[in-house]
Every structure is written in C-alpha cells, then in structure tokens.
Backbone as JSON, one array per atom type, in Angstrom:
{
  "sequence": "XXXXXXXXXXXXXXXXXXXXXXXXXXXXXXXXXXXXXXXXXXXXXXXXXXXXXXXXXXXXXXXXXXXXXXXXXXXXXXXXXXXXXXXXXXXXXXXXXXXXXXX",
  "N": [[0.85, -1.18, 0.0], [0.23, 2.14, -0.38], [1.19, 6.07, -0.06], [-0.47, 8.89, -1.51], [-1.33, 11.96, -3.12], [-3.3, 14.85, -3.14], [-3.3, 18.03, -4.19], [-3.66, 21.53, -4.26], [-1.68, 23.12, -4.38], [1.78, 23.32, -5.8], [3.51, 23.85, -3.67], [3.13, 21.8, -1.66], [2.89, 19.35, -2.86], [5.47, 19.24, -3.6], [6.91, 19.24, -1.49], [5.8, 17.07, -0.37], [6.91, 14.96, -2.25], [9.48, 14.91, -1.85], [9.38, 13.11, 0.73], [8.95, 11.19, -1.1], [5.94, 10.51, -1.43], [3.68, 10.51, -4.24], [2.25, 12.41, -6.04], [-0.47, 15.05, -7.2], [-1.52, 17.72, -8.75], [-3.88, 19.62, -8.3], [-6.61, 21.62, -10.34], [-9.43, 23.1, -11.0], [-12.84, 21.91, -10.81], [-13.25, 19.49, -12.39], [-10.81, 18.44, -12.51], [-10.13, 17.81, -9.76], [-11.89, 15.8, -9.76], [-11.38, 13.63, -11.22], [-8.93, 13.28, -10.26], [-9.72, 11.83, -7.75], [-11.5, 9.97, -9.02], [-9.87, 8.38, -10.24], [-7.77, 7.35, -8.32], [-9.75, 5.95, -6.04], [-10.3, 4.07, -7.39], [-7.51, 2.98, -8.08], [-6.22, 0.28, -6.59], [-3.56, -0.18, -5.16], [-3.23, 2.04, -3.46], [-3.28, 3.19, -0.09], [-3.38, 5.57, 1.6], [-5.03, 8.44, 1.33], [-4.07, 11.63, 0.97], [-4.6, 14.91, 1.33], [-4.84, 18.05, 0.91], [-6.46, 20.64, 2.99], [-8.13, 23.06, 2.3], [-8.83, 22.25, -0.51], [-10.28, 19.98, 0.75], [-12.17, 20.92, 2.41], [-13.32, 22.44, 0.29], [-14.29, 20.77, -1.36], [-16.12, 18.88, 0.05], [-18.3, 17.39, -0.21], [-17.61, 15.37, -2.36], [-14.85, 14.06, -1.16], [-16.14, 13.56, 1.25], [-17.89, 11.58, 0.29], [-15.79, 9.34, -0.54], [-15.13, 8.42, 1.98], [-17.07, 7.21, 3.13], [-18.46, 6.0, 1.83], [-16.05, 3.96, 0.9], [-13.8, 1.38, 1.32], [-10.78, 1.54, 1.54], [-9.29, 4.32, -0.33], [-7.45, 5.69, 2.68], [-8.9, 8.7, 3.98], [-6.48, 11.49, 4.33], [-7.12, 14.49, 5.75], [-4.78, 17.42, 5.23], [-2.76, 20.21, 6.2], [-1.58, 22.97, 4.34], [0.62, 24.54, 3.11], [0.55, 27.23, 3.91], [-0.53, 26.94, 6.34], [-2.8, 25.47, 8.77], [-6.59, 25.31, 8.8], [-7.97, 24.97, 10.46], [-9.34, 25.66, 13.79], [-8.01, 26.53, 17.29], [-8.95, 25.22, 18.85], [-9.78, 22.93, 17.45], [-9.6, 20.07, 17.95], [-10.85, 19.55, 20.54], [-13.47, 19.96, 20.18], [-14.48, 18.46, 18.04], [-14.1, 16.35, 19.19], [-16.62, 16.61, 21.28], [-18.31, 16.94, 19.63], [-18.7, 13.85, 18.01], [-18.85, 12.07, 20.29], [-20.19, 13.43, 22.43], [-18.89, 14.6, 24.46], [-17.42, 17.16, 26.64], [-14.4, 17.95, 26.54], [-12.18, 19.48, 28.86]],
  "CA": [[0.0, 0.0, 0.0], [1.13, 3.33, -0.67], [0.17, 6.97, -0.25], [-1.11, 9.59, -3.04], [-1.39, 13.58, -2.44], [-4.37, 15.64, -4.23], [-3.37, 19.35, -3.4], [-4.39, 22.59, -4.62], [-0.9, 23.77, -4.33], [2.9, 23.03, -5.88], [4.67, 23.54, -2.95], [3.02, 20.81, -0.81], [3.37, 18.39, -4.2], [7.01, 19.18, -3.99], [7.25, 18.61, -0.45], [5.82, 15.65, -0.38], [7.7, 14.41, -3.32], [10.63, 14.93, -1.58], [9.14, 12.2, 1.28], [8.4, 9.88, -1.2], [5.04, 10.35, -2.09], [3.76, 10.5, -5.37], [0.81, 13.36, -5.85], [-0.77, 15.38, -7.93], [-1.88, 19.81, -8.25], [-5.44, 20.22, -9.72], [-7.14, 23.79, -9.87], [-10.46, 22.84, -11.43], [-13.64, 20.48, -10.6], [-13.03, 18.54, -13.3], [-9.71, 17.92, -12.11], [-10.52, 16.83, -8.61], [-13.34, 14.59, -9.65], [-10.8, 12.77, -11.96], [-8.15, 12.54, -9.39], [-10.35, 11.41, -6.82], [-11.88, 8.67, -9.35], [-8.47, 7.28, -10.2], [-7.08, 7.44, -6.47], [-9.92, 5.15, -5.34], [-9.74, 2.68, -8.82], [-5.99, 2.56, -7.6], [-6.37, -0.59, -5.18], [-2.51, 0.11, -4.47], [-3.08, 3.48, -3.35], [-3.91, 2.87, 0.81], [-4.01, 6.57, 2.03], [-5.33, 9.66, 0.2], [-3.67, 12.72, 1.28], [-5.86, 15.96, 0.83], [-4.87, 19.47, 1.72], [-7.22, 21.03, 4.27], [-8.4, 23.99, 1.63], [-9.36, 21.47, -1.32], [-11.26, 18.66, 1.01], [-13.1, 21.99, 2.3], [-14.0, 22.94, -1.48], [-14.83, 19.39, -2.29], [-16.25, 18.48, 0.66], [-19.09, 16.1, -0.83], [-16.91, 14.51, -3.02], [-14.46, 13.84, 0.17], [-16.9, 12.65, 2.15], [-18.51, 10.21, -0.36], [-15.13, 8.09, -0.45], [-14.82, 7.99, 3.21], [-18.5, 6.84, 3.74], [-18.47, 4.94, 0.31], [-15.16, 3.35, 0.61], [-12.78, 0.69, 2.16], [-9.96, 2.33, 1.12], [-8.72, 4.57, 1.12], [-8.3, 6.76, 4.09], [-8.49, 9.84, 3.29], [-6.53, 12.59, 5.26], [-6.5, 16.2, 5.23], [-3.33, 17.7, 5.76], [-2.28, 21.48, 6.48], [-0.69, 23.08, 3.17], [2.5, 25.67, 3.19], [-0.12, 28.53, 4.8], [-0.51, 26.74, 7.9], [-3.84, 24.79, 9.01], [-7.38, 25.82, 8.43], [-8.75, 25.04, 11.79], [-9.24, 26.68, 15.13], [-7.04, 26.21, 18.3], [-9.87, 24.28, 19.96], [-10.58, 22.37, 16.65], [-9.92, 18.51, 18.13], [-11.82, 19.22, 21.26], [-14.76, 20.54, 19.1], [-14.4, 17.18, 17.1], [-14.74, 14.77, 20.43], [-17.78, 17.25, 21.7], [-19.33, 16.8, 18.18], [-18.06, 12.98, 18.31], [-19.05, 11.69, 21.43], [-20.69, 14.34, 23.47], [-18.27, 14.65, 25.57], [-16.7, 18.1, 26.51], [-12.62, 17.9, 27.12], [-11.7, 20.45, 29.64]],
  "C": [[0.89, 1.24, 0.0], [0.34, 4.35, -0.44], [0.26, 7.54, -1.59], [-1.56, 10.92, -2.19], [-2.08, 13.81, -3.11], [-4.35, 17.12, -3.75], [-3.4, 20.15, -4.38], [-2.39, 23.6, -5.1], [0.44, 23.1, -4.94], [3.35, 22.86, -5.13], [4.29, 22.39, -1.67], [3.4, 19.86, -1.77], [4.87, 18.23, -3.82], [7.59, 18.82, -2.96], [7.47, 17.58, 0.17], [6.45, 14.27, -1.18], [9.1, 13.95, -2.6], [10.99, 13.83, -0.67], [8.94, 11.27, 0.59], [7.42, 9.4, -1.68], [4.78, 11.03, -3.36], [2.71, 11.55, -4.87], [0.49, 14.42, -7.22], [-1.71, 16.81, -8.13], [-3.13, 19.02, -9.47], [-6.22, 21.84, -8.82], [-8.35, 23.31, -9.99], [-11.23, 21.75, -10.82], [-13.59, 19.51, -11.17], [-11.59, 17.85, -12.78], [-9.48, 17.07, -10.79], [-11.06, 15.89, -8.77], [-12.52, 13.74, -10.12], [-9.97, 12.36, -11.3], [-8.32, 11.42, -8.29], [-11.14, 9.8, -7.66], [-11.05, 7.62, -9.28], [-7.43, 6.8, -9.15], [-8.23, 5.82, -6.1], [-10.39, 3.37, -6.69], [-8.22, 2.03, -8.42], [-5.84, 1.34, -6.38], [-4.8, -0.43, -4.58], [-2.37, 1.33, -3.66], [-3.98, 3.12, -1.38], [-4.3, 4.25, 2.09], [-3.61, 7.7, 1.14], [-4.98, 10.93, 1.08], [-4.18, 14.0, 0.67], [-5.69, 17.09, 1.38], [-6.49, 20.01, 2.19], [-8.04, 21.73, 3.17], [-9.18, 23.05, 0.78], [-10.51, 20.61, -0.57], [-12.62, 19.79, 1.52], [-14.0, 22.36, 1.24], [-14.93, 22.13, -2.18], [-15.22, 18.64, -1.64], [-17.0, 17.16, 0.67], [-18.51, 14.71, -1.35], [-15.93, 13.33, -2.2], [-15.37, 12.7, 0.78], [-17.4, 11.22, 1.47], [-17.63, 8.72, -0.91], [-15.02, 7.84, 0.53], [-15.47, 7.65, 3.76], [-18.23, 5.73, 2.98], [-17.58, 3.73, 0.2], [-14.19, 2.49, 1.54], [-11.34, 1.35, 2.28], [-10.43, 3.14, -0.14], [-8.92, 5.23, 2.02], [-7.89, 7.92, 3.65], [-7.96, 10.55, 4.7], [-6.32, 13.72, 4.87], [-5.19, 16.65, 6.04], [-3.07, 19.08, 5.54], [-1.39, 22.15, 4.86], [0.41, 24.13, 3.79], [1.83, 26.89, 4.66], [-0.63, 28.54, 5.7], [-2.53, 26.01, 7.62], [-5.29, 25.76, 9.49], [-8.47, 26.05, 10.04], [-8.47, 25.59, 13.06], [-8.39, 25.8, 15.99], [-7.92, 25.32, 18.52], [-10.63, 23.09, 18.89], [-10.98, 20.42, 17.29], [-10.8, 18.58, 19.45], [-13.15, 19.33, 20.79], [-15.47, 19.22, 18.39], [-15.01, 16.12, 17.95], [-16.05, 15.02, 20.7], [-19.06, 16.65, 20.61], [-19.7, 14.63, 18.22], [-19.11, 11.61, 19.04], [-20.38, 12.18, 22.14], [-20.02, 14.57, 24.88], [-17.64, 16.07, 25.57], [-15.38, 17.78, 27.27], [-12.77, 19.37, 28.07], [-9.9, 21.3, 29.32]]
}
C-alpha cells in the first residue's frame, strides 16, 4: 500500500515528493473529480492525502469516499499557509463525536 497527495498547491506536491510520495496539483472540478476517481480505482493506493483547503472545497466529493469506501483513508493535511482550523478544533471534534466536553 502506498500513499497519493491531491493538493491545490505546488509547494506541498514538492514537499511531499521529496518524502516519497507520489501526488498530484489540480485547480479545477473537473480535475478533482478525476483525481479522486483514479485514487480510489488505484487498489494500491492505501491513504489519500488531501490538503485542508481542497477537502473543504470538495467536501461532498471527500466525504462520499470515506463513507463509500474501504480504502482509502483519506486525510486532510495542512498546506504551506498553515492549518485551516481553530485552536480548539480537536476538542470541538470529540464534543461533536461523542458528546463529551474535554476540559
């Protein structure tokens, strides 16, 4: 199994390149939808790497392999301009979650 990057941006592509993974810049809907088809056609492909900004944009799409699908897993990941969510985002997450409030 292997990963696979789908980002909005070059310089995460290039970053991640540099680790190893393979990935791939799209601007357009058309371009996501196609990456995102051939990502989960890819049975070698075992996590989907997804800047934060894009899985935001394409949230549906997102969601409907990670409901839809065995693999893979999708994660979002922070691009160059730092991460999209609030300080208090993972307690927010358990609250939502669970119902539990962290202190």
């Amino acid at each position: 199994m292997r990963m696979f990057l789908i980002s909005d941006n070059v310089d995460t592509q290039t970053g991640l390149r540099l680790a190893g993974v393979e990935g791939i810049v799209v601007h357009t809907a058309a371009e996501i939808k196609k990456a995102l088809e051939s990502v989960v056609l890819d049975k070698n492909i075992g996590v989907l790497l997804v800047t934060e900004k894009l899985a935001k944009d394409y949230r549906e799409d997102i969601d409907k392999i990670r409901l839809g699908e065995k693999l893979p897993l999708v994660v979002e990941i922070p691009d160059r301009h730092g991460t999209g969510r609030t300080s208090d985002s993972i307690t927010s997450y358990v609250k939502e979650a669970i119902g539990v409030k962290l202190s």
